[in-house]
Chimera marker file (.cmm) of the C-alpha trace (Angstrom):
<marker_set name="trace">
<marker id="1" x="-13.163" y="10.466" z="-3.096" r="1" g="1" b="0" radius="0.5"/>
<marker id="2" x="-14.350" y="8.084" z="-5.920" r="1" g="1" b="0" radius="0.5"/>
<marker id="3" x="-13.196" y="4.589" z="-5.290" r="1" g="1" b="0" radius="0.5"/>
<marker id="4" x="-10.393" y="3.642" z="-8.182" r="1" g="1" b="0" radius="0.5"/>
<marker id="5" x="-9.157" y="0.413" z="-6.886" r="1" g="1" b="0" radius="0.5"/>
<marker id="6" x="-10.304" y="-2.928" z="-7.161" r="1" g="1" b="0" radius="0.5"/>
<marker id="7" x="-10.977" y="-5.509" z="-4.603" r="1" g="1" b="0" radius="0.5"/>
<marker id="8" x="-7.502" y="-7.366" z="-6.161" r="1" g="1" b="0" radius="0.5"/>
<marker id="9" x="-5.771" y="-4.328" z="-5.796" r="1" g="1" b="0" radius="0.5"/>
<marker id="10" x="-6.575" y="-4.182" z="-2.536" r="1" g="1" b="0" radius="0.5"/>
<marker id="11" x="-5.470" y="-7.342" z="-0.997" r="1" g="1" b="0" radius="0.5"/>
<marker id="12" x="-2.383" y="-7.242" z="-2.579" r="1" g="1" b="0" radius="0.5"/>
<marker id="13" x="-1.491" y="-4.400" z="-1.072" r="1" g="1" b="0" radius="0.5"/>
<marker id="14" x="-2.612" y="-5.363" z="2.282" r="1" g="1" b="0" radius="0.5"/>
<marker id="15" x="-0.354" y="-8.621" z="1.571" r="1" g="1" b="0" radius="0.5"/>
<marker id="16" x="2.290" y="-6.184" z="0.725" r="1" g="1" b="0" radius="0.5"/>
<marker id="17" x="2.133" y="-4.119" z="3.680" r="1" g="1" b="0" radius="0.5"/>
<marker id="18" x="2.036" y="-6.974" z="5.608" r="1" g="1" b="0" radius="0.5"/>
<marker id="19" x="5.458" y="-8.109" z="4.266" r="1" g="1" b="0" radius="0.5"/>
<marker id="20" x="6.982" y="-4.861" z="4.445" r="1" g="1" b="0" radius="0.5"/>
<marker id="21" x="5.558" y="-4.744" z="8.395" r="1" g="1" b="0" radius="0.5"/>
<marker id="22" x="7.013" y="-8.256" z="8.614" r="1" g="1" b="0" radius="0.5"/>
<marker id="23" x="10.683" y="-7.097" z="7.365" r="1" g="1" b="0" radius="0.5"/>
<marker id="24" x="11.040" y="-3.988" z="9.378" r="1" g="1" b="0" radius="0.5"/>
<marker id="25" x="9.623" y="-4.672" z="12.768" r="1" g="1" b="0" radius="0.5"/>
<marker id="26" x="11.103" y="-8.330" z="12.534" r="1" g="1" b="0" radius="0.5"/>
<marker id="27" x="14.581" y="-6.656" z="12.459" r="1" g="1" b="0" radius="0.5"/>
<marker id="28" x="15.203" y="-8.238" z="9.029" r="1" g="1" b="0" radius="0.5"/>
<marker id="29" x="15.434" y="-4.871" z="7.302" r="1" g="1" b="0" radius="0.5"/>
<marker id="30" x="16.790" y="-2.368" z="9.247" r="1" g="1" b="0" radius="0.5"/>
<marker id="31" x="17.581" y="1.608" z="9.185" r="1" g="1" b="0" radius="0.5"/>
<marker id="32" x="16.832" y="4.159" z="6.392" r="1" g="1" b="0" radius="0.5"/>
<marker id="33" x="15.536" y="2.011" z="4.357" r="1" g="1" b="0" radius="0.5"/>
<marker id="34" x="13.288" y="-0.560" z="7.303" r="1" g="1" b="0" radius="0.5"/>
<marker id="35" x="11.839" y="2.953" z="7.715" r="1" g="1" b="0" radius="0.5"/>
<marker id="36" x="10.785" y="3.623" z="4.433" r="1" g="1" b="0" radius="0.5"/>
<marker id="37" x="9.041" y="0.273" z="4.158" r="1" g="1" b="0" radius="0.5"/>
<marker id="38" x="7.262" y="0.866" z="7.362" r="1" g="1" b="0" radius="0.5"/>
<marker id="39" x="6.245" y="4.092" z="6.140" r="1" g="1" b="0" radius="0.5"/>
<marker id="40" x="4.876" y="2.750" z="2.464" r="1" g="1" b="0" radius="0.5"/>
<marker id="41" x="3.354" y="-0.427" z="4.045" r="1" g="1" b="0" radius="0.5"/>
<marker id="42" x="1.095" y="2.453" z="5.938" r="1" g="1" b="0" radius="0.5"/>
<marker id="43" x="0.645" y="3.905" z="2.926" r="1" g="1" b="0" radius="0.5"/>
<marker id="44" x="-0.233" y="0.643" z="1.323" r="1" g="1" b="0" radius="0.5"/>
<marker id="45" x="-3.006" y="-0.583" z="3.619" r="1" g="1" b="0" radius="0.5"/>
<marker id="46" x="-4.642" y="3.245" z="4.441" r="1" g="1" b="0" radius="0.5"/>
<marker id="47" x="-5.348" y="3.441" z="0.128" r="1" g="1" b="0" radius="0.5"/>
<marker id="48" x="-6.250" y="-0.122" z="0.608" r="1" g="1" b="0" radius="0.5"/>
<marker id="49" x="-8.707" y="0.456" z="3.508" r="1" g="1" b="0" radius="0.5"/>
<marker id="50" x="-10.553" y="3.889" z="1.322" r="1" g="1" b="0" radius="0.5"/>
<marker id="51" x="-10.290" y="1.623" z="-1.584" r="1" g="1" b="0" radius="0.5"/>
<marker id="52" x="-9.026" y="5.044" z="-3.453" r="1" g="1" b="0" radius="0.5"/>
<marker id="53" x="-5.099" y="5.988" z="-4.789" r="1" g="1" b="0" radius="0.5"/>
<marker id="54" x="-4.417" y="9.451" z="-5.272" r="1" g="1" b="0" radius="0.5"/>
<marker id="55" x="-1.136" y="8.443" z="-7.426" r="1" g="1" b="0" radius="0.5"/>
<marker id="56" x="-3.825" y="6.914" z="-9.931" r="1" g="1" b="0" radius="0.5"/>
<marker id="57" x="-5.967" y="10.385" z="-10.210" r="1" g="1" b="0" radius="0.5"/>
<marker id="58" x="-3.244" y="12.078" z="-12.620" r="1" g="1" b="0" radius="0.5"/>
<marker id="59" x="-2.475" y="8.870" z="-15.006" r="1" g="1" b="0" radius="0.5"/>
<marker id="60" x="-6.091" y="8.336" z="-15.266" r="1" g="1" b="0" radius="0.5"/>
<marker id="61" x="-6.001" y="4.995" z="-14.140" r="1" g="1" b="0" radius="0.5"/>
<marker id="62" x="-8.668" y="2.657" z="-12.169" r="1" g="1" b="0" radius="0.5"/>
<marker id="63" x="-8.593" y="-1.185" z="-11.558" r="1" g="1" b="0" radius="0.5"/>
<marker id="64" x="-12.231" y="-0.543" z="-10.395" r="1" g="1" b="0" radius="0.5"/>
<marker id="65" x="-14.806" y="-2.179" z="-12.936" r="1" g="1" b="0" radius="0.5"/>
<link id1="1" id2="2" r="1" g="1" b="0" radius="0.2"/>
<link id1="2" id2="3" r="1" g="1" b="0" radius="0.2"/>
<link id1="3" id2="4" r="1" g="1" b="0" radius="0.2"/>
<link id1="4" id2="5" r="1" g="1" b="0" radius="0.2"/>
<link id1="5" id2="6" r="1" g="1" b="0" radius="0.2"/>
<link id1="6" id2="7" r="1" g="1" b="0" radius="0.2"/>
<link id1="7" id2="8" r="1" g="1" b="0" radius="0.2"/>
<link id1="8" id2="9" r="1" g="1" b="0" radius="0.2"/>
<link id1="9" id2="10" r="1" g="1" b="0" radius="0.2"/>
<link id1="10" id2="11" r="1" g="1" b="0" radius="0.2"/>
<link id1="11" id2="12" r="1" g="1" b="0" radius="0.2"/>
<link id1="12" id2="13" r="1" g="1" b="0" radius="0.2"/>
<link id1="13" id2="14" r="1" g="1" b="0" radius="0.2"/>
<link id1="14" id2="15" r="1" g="1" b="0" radius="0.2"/>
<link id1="15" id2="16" r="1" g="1" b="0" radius="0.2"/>
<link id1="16" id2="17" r="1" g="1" b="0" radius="0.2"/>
<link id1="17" id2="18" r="1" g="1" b="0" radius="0.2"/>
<link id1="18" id2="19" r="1" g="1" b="0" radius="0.2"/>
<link id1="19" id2="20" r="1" g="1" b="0" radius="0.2"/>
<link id1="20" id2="21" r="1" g="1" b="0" radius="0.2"/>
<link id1="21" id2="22" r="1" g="1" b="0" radius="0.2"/>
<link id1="22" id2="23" r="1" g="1" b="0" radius="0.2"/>
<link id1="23" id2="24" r="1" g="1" b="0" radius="0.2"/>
<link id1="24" id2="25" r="1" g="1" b="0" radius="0.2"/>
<link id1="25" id2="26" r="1" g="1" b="0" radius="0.2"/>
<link id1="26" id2="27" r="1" g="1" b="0" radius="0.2"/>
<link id1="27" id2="28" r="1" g="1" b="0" radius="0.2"/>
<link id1="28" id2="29" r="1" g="1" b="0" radius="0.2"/>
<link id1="29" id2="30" r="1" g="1" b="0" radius="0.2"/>
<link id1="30" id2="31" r="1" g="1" b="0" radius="0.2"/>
<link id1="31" id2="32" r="1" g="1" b="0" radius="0.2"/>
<link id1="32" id2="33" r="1" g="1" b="0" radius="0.2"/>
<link id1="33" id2="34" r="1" g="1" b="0" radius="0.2"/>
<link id1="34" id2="35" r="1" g="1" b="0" radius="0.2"/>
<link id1="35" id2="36" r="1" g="1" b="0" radius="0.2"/>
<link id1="36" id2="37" r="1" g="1" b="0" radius="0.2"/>
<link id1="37" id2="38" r="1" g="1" b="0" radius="0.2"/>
<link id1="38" id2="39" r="1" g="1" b="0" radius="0.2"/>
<link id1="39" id2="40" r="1" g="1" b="0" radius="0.2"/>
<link id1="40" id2="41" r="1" g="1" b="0" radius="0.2"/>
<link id1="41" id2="42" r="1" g="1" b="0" radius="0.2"/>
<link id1="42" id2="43" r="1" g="1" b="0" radius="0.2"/>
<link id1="43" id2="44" r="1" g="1" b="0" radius="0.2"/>
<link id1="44" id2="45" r="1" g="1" b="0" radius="0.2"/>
<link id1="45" id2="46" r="1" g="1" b="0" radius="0.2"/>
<link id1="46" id2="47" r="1" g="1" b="0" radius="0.2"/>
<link id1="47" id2="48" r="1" g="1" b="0" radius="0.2"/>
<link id1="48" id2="49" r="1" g="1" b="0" radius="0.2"/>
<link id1="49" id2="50" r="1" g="1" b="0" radius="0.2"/>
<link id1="50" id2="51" r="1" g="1" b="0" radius="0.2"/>
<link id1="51" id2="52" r="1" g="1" b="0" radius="0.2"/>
<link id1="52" id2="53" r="1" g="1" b="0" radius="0.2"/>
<link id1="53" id2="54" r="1" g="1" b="0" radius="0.2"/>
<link id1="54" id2="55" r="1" g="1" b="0" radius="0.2"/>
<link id1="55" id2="56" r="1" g="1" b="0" radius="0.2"/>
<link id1="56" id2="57" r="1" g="1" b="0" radius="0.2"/>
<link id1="57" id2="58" r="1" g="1" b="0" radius="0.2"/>
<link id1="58" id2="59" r="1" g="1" b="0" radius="0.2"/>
<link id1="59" id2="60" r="1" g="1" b="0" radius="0.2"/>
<link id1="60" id2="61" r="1" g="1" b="0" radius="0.2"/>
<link id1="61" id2="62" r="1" g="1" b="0" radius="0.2"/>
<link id1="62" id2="63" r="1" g="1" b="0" radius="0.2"/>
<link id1="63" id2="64" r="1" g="1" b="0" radius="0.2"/>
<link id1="64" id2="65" r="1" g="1" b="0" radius="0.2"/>
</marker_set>
């Protein structure tokens, strides 16, 4: 995989999933949708942590210089 993410992107995703970590296992957001932000907060930090976003591939975008 060729890296398409820059170090910016990166932490703010990490912040991101973080937060959404934060809401759902604090019992602030709760259910269907505490879920789903558990689930894309994993997302968030395992693209952050290869440094590489597959949803980037077919829009032809990088944020890595």
């Amino acid at each position: 995989m060729k890296r398409n993410m820059s170090n910016t992107d990166r932490i703010v995703r990490v912040v991101l999933a973080l937060v959404f970590f934060y809401l759902y296992f604090g019992g602030v957001v709760t259910g269907a949708l505490g879920a789903a932000l558990a689930v894309l907060g994993a997302v968030f930090l395992l693209t952050s942590l290869v440094a590489f976003c597959p949803l980037y591939l077919p829009f032809k975008i990088s944020t890595y210089k």
